[in-house]
C-alpha positions, -999 to 999 in steps of 0.1 A, spaced: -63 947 -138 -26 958 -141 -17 933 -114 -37 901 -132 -17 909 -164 15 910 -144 9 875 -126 0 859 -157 29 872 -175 54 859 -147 36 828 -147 34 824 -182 36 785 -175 7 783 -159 -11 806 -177 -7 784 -209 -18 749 -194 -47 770 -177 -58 784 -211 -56 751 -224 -71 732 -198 -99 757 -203 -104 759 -238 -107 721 -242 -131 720 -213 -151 746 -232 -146 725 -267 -162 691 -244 -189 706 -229 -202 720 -267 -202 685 -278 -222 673 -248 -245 699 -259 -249 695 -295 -254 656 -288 -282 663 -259 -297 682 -290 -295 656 -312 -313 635 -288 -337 659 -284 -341 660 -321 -347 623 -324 -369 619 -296 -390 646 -312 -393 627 -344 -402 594 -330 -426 607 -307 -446 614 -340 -445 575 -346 -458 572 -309 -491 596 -313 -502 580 -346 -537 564 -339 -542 528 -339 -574 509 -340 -588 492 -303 -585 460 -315 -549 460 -330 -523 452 -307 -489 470 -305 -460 455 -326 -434 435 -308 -398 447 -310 -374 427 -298 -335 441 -290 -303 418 -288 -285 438 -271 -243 430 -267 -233 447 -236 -200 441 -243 -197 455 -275 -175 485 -279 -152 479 -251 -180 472 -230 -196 509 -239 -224 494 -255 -250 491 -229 -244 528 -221 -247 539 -256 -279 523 -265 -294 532 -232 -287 572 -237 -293 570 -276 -316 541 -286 -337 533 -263 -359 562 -255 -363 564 -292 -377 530 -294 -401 532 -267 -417 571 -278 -422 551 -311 -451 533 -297 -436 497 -298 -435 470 -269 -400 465 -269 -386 433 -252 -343 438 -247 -328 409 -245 -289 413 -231 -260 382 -241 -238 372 -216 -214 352 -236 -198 349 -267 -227 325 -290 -256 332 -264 -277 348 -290 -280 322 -314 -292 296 -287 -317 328 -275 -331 332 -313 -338 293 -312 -361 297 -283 -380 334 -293 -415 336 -298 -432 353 -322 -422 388 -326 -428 414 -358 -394 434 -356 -359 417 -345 -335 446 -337 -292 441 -333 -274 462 -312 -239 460 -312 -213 448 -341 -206 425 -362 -203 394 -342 -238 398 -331 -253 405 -364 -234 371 -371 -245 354 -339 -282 368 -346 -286 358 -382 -271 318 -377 -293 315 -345 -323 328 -372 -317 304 -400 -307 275 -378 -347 278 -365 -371 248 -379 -395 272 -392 -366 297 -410 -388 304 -438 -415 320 -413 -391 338 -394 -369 345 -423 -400 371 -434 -392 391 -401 -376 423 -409 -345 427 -388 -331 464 -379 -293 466 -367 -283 500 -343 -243 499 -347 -230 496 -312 -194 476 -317 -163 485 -328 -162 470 -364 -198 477 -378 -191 467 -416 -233 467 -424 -232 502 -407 -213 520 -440 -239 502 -463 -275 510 -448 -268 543 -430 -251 576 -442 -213 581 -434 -213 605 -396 -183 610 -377 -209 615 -350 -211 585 -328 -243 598 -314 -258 608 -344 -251 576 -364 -269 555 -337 -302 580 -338 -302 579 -375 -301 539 -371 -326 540 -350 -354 561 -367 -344 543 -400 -356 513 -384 -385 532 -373 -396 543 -409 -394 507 -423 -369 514 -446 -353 477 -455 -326 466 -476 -326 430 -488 -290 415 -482 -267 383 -491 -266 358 -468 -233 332 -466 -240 299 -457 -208 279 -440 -209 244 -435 -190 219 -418 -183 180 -417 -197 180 -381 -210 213 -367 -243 232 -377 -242 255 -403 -228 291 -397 -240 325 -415 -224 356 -422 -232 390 -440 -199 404 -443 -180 375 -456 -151 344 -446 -118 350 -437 -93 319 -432 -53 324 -426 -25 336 -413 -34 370 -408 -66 364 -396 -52 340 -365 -27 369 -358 -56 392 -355 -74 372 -334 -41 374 -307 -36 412 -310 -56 415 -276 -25 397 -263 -3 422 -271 -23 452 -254 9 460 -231 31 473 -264 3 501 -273 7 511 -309 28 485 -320 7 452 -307 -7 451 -340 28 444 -353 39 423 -326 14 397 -331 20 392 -370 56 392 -358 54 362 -334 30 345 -356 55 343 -382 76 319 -360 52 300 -343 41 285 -379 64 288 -409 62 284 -441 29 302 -437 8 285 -461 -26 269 -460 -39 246 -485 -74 248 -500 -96 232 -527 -120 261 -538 -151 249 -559 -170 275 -569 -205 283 -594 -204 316 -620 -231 340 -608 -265 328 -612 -298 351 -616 -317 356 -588 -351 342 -581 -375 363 -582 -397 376 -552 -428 360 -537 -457 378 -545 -476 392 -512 -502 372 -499 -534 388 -501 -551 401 -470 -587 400 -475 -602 363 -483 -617 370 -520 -653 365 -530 -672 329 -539 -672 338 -578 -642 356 -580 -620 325 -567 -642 302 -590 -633 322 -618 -594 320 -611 -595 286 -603 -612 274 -639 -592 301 -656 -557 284 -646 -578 248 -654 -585 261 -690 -556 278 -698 -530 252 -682 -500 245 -705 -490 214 -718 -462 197 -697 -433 199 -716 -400 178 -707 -374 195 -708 -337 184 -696 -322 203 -671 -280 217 -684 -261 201 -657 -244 232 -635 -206 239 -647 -189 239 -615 -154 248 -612 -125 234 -588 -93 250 -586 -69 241 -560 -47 266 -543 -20 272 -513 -19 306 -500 -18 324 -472 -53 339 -467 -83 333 -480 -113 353 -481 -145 353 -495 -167 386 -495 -202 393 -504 -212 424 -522 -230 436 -493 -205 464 -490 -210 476 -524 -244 468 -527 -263 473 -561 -299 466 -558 -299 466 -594 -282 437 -601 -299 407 -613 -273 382 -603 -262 370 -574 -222 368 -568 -192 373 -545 -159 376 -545 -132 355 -538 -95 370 -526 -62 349 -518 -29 359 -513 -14 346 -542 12 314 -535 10 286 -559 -21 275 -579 -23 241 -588 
């Protein structure tokens, strides 16, 4: 023992980087454990989904996955195999995962999907962008549109992530609690941003529409991936003297917020008897109100015309308040002239 504690104290070099090298090797292989228990948990919990009975005749509900591979630096694929997936399929569901290849392959996929009763987006924001165009591009939108749609947060920017699941700076965790919220049915009902253009289809986004200078530099901060910390800097810096003075110039016509229309009722399941739908039907003819004219306000639309240099324009998904009986959004410009 005497002679250990001599040759660690005269090589007190290596003895440090040793201790390190081992106490960090401890600290890694506690986290692998605690997230294989996590898994464990998860599976546990959806396995209860999987053993609920089900009637002969009902068939098992469709899930189908768009999955981005190359989400997360290309993690993505991995994570949603180790964390997702056997989730999904102890559920009890006939899930279908669909992998893009490209950048926009998803919303030419969503045009040519067949009838499924739960869409599911794994990866980031792109794809939740790419999913919901390719959805509300469809002919028949307003069947599909019905669909409930579940989103696992596998990218690097996830903005939907911080409003429908809890804050975890768990990776692994986050993604299970995605996934058995999905599970449970528990929905959300969002804004949707419609983009139009003079030639092009229509685009939709969740999140919101940025247009300027600092988004182009952002765009071009891949480029700079061999200065490290400071690429971020580097490409607003080389922006500045590609296009100077940077200013874009915009007409922005916009509507006050506006109630929202209220919700469908549900469709009953069960056709109703002989009598009962006789009864409706000369209720509504005996009781029909008197048509009425009555003019409709022209809408007071505003135009304000603006040079700045970036424009954005946000839903309130982020901050969402399923209280509110108006529908709105907000608009933010870096402040140049106003005209």
């Amino acid at each position: 023992m005497a002679k250990v504690l001599a040759a660690l104290r005269n090589h007190w070099k290596k003895s440090t980087f040793g201790a390190c090298l081992l106490g960090w090797g401890g600290h890694w292989l506690y986290g692998k454990h605690c997230d294989n228990l996590l898994r464990r948990a998860a599976c546990q919990e959806a396995q209860a989904f999987g053993n609920q009975l089900i009637p002969a005749t009902m068939p098992l509900k469709k899930a189908t996955v768009f999955l981005n591979p190359a989400a997360c630096k290309g993690k993505a694929g991995n994570l949603f195999e180790k964390n997702a997936a056997p989730i999904l399929h102890l559920s009890g569901l006939d899930v279908t995962v669909v992998k893009t290849d490209y950048e926009g392959q998803a919303k030419k996929l969503l045009e040519l999907m067949e009838n499924t009763d739960l869409i599911i987006i794994a990866g980031g924001d792109g794809t939740v962008q790419e999913v919901i165009t390719g959805l509300l591009r469809r002919a028949d939108e307003a069947a599909f549109s019905k669909i409930p749609i579940g989103f696992i947060p596998l990218g690097k920017t996830c903005t939907l992530s911080h409003t429908l699941y809890p804050e975890s700076t768990n990776q692994v965790q986050h993604i299970t609690n995605a996934t058995l919220a999905i599970l449970k049915g528990e929905t959300v009902p969002l804004d949707v941003l419609q983009i139009k253009g003079e030639k092009e289809q229509p685009v939709f986004a969740v999140s919101g529409l940025r247009w300027g200078s600092y988004r182009d530099a952002g765009v071009k901060v891949s480029k700079y991936w061999y200065l490290g910390p400071l690429k971020t800097k580097a490409a607003h810096f080389f922006s500045t003297f590609k296009e100077w003075p940077q200013k874009h110039q915009a007409a922005l016509i916009y509507l006050g917020p506006t109630e929202r229309p209220p919700e469908e009722p549900e469709k009953e399941s069960s056709r109703l008897p002989f009598h009962v739908r006789l009864y409706r039907r000369l209720l509504s003819f005996w009781s029909r109100p008197k048509e009425v004219s009555q003019e409709v306000a022209p809408e007071d639309w505003e135009e304000v015309k603006l040079s700045t240099i970036e424009l954005s324009i946000a839903t309130r998904n982020r901050q969402l308040d399923l209280t509110a009986f108006k529908m709105h959004f907000n608009i933010g410009f870096e402040k140049k002239e106003l005209m």
